[in-house]
C-alpha positions in Angstrom: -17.9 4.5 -12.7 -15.5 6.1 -15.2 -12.3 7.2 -14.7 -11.9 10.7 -16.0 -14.4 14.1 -15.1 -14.6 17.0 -16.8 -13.2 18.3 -13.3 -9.8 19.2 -13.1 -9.4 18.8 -9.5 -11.2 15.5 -9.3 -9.0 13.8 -12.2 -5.4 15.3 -10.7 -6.9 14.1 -7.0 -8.1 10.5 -8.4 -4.3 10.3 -11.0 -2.5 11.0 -7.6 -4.4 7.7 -6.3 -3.6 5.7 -9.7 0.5 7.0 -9.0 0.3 5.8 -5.6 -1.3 2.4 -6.8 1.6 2.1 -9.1 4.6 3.5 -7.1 3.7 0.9 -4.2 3.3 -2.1 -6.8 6.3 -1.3 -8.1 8.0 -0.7 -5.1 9.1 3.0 -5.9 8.9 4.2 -2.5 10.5 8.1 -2.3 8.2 8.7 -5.6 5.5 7.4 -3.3 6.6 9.6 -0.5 6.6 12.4 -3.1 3.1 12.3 -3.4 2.4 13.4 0.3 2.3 16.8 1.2 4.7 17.8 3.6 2.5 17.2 6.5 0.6 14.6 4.8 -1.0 11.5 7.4 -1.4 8.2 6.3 -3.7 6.3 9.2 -4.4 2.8 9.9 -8.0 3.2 11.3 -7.8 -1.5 11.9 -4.2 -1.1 12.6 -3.7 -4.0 14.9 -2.5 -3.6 19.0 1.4 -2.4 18.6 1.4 -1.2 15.2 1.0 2.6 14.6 -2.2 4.5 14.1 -0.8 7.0 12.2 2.2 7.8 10.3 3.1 11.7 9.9 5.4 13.6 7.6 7.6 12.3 4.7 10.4 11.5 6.7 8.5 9.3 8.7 5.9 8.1 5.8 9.5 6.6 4.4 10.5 5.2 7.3 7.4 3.0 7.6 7.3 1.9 4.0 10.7 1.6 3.0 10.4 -2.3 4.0 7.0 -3.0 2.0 8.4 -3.8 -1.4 10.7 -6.6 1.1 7.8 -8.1 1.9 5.2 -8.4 -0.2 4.9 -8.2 -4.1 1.8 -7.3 -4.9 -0.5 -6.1 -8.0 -3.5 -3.5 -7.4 -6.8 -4.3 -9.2 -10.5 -3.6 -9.5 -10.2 0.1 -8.9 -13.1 1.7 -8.6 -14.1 5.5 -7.2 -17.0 6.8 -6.1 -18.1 10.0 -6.6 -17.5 12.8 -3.9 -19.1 16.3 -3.5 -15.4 17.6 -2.7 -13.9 16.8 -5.6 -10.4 16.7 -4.2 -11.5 13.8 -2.3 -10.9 10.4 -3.1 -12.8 7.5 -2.2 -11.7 4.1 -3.4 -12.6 0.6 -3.5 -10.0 -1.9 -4.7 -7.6 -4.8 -4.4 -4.3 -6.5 -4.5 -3.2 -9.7 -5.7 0.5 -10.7 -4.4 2.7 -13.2 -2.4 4.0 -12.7 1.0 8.0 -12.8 -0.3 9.3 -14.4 2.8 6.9 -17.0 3.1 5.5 -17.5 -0.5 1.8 -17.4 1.0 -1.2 -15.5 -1.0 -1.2 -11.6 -0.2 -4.6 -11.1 -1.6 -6.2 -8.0 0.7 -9.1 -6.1 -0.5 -9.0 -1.9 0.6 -11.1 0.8 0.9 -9.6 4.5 1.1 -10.2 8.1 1.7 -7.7 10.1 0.4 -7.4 14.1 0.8 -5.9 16.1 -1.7 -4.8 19.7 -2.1 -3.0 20.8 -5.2 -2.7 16.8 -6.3 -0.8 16.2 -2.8 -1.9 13.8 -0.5 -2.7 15.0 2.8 -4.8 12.5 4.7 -5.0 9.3 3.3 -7.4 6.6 5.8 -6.2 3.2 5.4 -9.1 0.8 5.5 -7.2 -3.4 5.3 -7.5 -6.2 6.8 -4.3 -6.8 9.2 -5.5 -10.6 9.2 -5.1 -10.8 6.1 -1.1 -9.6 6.5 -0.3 -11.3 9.2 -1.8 -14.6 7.3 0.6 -14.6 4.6 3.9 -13.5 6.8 3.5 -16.2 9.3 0.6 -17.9 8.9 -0.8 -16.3 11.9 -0.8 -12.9 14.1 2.4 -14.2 16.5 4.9 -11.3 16.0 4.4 -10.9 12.3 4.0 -7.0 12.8 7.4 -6.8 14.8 9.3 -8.7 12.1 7.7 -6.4 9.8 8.7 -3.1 11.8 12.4 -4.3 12.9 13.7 -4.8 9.3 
């Protein structure tokens, strides 16, 4: 699948997923946040038990990522879209490569995401990881690894 339409809204929808791919590698989190719409949601459909399902506003889309770039270091490849009849939606298959940075484990997760756009904003974005996978590299196990996560 290529990268690039000849549809305007499906390439500004589909570059807002690339920027968010780069601003979180890189660990640029209020350009992240920028890319929200003011009431945009980001939801964790697999979120494990005491972690939240949802994450609402840019005040509170900071809040919960501030911490990530503490964490883990990560790289995101194998992008790869799939076509849409809404072309302002995004739906995306890809991966990350990293290190847990308190723990020097393997962070290697693979994602799928929906994404909603309007205007090149993100207003829904679904969250489809593996918390395992997470909670692997932090501690080697689930045991608390989402607390020490949250209580930075």
């Amino acid at each position: 699948m290529t990268d690039t339409t000849t549809d305007p809204v499906r390439d500004a929808a589909r570059q807002t997923f690339r920027n968010h791919l780069e601003y979180l590698s890189s660990g640029r989190i209020p350009e992240w946040v920028e890319l929200f719409a003011d009431d945009g949601v980001l939801e964790f459909p697999y979120g494990p038990e005491g972690f939240p399902k949802a994450v609402a506003g840019k005040a509170e889309l900071f809040d919960y990522m501030q911490n990530f770039p503490k964490h883990f270091k990560v790289q995101f490849t194998d992008l790869v879209f799939h076509e849409t009849v809404d072309p302002s939606l995004v739906i995306a298959e890809f991966s990350s490569v990293g290190t847990a940075l308190t723990t020097g484990r393997p962070y290697n997760q693979t994602y799928i995401s929906v994404v909603e756009t309007i205007d090149g904003k993100i207003t829904r974005y679904v969250d489809f990881w593996n918390p395992q996978v997470a909670a692997d590299s932090l501690r080697g196990g689930a045991d608390g690894v989402f607390a020490t996560i949250a209580n930075d």
